[in-house]
N, C-alpha and C positions, 0 to 999 in steps of 0.2 A: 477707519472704523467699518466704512460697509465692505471690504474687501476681506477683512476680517472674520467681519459676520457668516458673508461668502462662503471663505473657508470652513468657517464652523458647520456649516449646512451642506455642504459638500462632503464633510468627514461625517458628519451624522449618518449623515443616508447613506453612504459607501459603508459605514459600518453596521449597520441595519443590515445591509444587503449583505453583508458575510454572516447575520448570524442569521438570515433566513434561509441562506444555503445547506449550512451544516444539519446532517439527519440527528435526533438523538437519539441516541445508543435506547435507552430505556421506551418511547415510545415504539420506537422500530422492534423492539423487544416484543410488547405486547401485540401489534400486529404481526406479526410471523409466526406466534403462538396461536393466535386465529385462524391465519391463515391453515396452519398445522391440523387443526384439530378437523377440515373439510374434506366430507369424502368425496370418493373417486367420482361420484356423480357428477361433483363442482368444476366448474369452468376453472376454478384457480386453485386446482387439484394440482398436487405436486410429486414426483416420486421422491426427492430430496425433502428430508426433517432441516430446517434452517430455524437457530435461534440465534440470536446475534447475541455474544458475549461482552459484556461492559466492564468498563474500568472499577477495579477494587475501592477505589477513593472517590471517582465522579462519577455517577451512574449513565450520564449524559455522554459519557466519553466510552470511545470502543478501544478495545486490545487488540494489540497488532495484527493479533490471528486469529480470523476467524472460520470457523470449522462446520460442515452440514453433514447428517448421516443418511443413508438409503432408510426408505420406509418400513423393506420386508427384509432388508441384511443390515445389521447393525453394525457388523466389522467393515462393510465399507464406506469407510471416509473421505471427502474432499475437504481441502484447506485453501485459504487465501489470507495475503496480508493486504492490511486497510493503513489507513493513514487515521490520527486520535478522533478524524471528525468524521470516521465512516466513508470516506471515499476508498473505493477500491483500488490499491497498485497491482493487483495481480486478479487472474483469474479464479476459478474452482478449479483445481487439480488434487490429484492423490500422490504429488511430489511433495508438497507444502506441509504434509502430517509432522513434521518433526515440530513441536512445543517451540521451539527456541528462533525455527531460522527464522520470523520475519524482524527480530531484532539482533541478529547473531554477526559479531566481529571478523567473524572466521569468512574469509574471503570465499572458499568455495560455495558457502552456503547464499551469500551477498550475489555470486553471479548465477545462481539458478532462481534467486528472486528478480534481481536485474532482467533475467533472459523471459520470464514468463511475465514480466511488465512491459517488457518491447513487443511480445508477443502479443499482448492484450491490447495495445493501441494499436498494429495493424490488423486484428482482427476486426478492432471497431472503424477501422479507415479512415484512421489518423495518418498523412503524409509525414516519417520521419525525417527530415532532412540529419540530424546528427542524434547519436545515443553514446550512453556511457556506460561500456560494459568492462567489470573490476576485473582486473589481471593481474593473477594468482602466481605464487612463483612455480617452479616445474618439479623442484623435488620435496617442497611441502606447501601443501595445496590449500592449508590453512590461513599460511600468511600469505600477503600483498606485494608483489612487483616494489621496488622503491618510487618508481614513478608511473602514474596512470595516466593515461590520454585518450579523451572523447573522438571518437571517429564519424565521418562522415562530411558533409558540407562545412562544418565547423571543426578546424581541428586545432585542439589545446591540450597542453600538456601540466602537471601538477606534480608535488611528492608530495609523500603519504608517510607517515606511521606504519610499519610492515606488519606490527601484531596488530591495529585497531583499523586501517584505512583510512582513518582521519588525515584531515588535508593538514600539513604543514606550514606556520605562518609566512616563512621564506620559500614559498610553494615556486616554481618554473612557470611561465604561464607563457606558452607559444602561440 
């Protein structure tokens, strides 16, 4: 019974702790818009317009990609994809403007998100010891390699789905 109990109090607070982590989409909304609306006089002056875009269905929750425009040019854009709880996988860039790629099948687009996430954890000096970057076949660059394997201190191999990348339940695993 008290081991029990134990556990209930252990998953309580562990789950506390995950929903205090996640930003929500609609608060982070209304602060960005304030912050927006600060002129140049203001310490937390920005030349980027940033309002974070929320899920159609949960307001709480963020879309894959989210997009910032220049203050005094409005044609230029940077994009990033997020993960639903507002964590960032990628940085700002002006590669990411395509609508689709931070949820797109299409392998080529998969390894320019992949490549600007590895990129975004050594810029913040994170030690990669292994990454997974999708390999695309050579004469259409849409589809997937039939087998993918993680490189670096860790090396494992999988098959995939060639149109989706989807991992295989009878997958290879090295």
């Amino acid at each position: 019974m008290e081991k029990s109990l134990m556990l209930l109090i252990v998953a309580t607070a562990l789950l506390s702790l995950t929903f205090a982590t996640t930003i929500n989409c609609k608060k982070q909304k209304a602060k960005e818009k304030a912050i927006n609306k600060l002129g140049i006089e203001s310490d937390e002056y920005r030349e980027w317009r940033y309002v974070p875009a929320c899920s159609d269905k949960d307001e709480a929750q963020w879309k894959p990609q989210q997009c910032q425009v220049h203050k005094n040019n409005k044609r230029l854009k940077q994009c990033r994809c997020v993960k639903s709880d507002g964590t960032p996988i990628t940085k700002f860039t002006a590669n990411l403007n395509n609508p689709k790629i931070c949820t797109s099948n299409n392998c080529d687009d998969a390894a320019v998100v992949r490549d600007y996430g590895y990129e975004m954890l050594v810029a913040d000096g994170i030690m990669v010891d292994a990454f997974y970057f999708p390999s695309c076949q050579r004469r259409n660059r849409k589809k997937w390699t039939p087998v993918q394997c993680m490189e670096g201190m860790i090396q494992s191999c999988w098959s995939v789905d060639v149109k989706t990348g989807e991992r295989l339940p009878d997958s290879i695993n090295n």
